[in-house]
C-alpha positions as CSV (number, residue, x, y, z in Angstrom):
1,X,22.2,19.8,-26.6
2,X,22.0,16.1,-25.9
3,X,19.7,13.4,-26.8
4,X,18.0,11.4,-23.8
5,X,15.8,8.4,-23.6
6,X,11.8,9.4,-22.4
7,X,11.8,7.6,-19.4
8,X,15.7,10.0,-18.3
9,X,14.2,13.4,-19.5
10,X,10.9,12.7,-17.3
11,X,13.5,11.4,-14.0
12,X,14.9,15.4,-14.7
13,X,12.1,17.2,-15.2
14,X,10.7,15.5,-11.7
15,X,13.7,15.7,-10.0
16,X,13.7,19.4,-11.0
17,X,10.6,20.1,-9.2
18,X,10.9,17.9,-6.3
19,X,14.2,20.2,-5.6
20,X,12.6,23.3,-6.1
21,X,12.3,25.5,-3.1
22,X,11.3,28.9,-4.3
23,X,9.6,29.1,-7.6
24,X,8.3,26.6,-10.6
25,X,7.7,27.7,-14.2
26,X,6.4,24.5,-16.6
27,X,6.0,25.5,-20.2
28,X,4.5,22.1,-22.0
29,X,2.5,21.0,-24.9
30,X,1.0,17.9,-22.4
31,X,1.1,17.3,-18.9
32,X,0.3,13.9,-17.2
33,X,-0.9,12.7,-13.4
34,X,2.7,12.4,-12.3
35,X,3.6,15.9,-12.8
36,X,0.4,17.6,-12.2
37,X,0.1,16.0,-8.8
38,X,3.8,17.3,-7.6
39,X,3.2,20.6,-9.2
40,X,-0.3,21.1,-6.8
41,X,1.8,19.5,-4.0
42,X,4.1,22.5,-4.5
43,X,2.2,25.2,-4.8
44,X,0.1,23.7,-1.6
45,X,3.6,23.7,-0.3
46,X,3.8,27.7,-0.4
47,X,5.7,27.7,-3.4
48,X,4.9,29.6,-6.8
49,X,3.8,28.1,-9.6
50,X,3.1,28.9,-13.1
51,X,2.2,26.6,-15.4
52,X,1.8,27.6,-19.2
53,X,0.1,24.4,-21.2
54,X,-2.5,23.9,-24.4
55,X,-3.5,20.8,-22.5
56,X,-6.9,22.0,-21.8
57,X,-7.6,18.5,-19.9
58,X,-5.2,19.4,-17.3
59,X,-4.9,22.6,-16.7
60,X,-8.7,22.6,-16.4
61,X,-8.2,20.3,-13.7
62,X,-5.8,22.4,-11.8
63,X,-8.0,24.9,-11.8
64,X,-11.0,22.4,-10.4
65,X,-8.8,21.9,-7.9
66,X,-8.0,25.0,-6.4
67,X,-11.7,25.3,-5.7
68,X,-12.2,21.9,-5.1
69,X,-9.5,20.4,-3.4
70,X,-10.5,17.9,-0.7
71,X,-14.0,18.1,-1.6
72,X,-14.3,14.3,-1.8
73,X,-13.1,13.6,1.5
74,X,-14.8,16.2,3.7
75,X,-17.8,14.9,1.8
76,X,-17.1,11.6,3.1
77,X,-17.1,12.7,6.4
78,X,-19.5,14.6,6.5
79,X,-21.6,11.8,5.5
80,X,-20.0,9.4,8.4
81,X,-21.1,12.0,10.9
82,X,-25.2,12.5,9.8
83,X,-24.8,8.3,9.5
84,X,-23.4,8.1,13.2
85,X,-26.3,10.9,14.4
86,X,-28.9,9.1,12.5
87,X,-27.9,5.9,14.8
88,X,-27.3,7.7,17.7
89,X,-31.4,9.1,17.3
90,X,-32.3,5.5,16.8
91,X,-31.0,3.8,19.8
92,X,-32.1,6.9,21.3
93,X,-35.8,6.7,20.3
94,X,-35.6,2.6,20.7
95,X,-35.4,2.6,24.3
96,X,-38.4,4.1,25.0
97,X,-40.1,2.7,22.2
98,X,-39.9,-0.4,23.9
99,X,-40.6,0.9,27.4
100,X,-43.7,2.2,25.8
101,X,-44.6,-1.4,24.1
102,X,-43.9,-3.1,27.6
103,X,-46.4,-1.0,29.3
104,X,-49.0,-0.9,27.1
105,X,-48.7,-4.9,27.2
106,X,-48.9,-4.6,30.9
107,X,-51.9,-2.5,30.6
108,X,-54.0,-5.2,28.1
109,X,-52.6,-8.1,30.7
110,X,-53.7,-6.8,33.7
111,X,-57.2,-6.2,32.5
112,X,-57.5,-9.2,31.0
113,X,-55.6,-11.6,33.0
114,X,-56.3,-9.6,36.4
115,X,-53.7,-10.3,39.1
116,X,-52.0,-14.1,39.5
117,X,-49.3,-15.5,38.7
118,X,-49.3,-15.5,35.3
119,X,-49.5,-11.8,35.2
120,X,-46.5,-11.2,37.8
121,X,-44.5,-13.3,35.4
122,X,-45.0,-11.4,32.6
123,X,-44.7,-8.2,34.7
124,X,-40.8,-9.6,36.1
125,X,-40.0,-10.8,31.9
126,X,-41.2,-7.1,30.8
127,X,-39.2,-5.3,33.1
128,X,-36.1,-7.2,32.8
129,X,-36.8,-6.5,28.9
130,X,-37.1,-3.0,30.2
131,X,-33.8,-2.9,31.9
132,X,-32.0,-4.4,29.7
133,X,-33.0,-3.2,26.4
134,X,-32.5,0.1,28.3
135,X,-29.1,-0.2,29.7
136,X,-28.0,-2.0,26.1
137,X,-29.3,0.8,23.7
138,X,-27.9,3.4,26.2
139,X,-24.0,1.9,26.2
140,X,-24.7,1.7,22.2
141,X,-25.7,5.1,22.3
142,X,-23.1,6.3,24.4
143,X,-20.0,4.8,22.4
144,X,-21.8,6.4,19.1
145,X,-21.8,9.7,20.6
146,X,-18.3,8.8,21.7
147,X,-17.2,8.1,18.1
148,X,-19.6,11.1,16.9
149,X,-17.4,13.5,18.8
150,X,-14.1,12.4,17.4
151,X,-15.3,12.1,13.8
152,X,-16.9,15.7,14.8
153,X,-13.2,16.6,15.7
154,X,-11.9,14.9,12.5
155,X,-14.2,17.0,10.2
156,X,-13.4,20.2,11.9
157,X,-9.7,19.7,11.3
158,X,-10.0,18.2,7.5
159,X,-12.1,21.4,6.8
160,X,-9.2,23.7,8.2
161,X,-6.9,22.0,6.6
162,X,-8.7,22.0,3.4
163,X,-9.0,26.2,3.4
164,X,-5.6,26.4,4.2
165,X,-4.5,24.5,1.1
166,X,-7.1,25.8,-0.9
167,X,-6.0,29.0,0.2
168,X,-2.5,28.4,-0.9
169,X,-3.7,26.7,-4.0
170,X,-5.4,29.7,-5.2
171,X,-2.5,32.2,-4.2
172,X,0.7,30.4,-5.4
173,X,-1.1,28.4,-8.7
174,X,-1.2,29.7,-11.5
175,X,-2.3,28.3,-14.8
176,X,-2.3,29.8,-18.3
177,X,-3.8,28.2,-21.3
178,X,-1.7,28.7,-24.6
179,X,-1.5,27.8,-28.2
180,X,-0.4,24.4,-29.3
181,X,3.1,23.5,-27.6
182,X,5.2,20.7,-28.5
183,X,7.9,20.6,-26.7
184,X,8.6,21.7,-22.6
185,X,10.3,24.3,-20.7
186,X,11.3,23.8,-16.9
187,X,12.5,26.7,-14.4
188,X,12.5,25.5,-10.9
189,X,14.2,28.3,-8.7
190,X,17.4,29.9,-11.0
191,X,17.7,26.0,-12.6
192,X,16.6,26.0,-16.3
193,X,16.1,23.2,-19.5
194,X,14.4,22.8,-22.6
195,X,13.2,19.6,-24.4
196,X,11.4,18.4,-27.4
197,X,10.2,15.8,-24.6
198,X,6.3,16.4,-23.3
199,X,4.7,13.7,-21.1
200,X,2.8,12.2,-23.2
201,X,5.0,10.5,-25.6
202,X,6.1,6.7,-25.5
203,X,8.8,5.5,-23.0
204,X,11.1,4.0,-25.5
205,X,10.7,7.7,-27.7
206,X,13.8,10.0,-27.5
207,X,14.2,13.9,-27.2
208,X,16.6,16.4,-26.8
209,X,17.2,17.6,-23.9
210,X,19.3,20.9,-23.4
211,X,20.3,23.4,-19.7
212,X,19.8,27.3,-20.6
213,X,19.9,30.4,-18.7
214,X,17.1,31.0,-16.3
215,X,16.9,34.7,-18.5
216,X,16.8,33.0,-22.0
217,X,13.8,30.5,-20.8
218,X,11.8,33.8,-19.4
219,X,12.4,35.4,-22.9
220,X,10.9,32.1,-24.9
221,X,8.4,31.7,-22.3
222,X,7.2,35.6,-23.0
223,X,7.2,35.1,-26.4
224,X,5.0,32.9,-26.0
225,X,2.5,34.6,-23.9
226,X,2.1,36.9,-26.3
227,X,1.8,34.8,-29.4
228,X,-1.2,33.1,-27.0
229,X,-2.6,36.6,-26.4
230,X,-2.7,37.5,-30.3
């Protein structure tokens, strides 16, 4: 057994499961961002992970997230694409809202105005209005359905990709709420340790910090599984 500052025992412990290729046990009284976020990386990863905390806040979360993963950016999406149809229906619908105004314009002038040469200049304005309001809200409407079809394209892929990790998520994470811990026990693949360290103490606080069999850290670890089941 050896004594280790905070800050050394939490370089291990993520070293430890950066490393680990095959399978991740974490038995801890607290967890923190750092650690949570490589141990969903993992399991994402197609490794297995168990993780055996009485941080409700956390494990909670993990299990949010295997549901929920990626939630925040499809949404986003999703919400760029209805925002990109809703413009593309609005150039759409203002090119023949004008060709309607123009008309109806040309209608009222005719019959007031009759036929001189006041009335064949506002025909030529109107229809170069008509022409070109046309042939600028169809270009605007075209690049947006350009750009509709690769965010269309974008969404379709984040949603794969989001079932796939979910999918993963949900078969390789695995999280187990227990009685009050105070101290952490790693196995990533046939590597073992045990600490008095959890990560939520202060960085200048020091812990021991101690290598054991992969066997003798399954045995603690079922002991207390079933002192949480009693």
């Amino acid at each position: 057994m050896i004594i280790e500052s905070c800050n050394i025992i939490m370089n291990k412990i993520t070293s430890m499961l950066l490393s680990a290729t095959n399978s991740i046990f974490l038995v801890s009284g607290k967890l923190n961002e750092d650690i949570v976020n490589e141990i969903y990386r993992k399991a994402a990863s197609g490794i297995k992970v168990t993780v055996i905390t009485s941080d409700k806040n956390w494990s909670r979360y993990l299990e949010n997230l295997k549901k929920g993963y990626g939630k925040e950016n499809q949404n986003k999406l999703q919400e760029s694409v209805r925002n990109l149809n809703l413009k593309s229906n609005i150039y759409d619908r203002l090119r023949y809202i004008i060709l309607a105004i123009t008309i109806s314009l040309s209608i009222v002038i005719f019959f007031r105005l009759n036929l001189d040469i006041i009335t064949i200049i506002l025909y030529i304005v109107f229809v170069i209005i008509d022409i070109s309001t046309f042939i600028y809200f169809t270009k605007k409407e075209k690049d947006i359905i350009n750009q509709l079809s690769i965010e269309n394209e974008n969404l379709q892929r984040e949603i794969n990709d989001i079932k796939t990790i979910r999918e993963k998520l949900e078969k390789n994470l695995h999280i187990i709420e227990s009685i009050e811990l105070s101290f952490t026990i790693l196995i990533a693949d046939d590597k073992a340790v045990i600490t008095s360290y959890t990560p939520n103490y202060n960085k200048n606080s020091f812990h021991y910090f101690q290598e054991i069999n992969k066997s003798e850290a399954l045995k603690i670890i079922s002991y207390i599984l079933n002192l949480s089941k009693s």
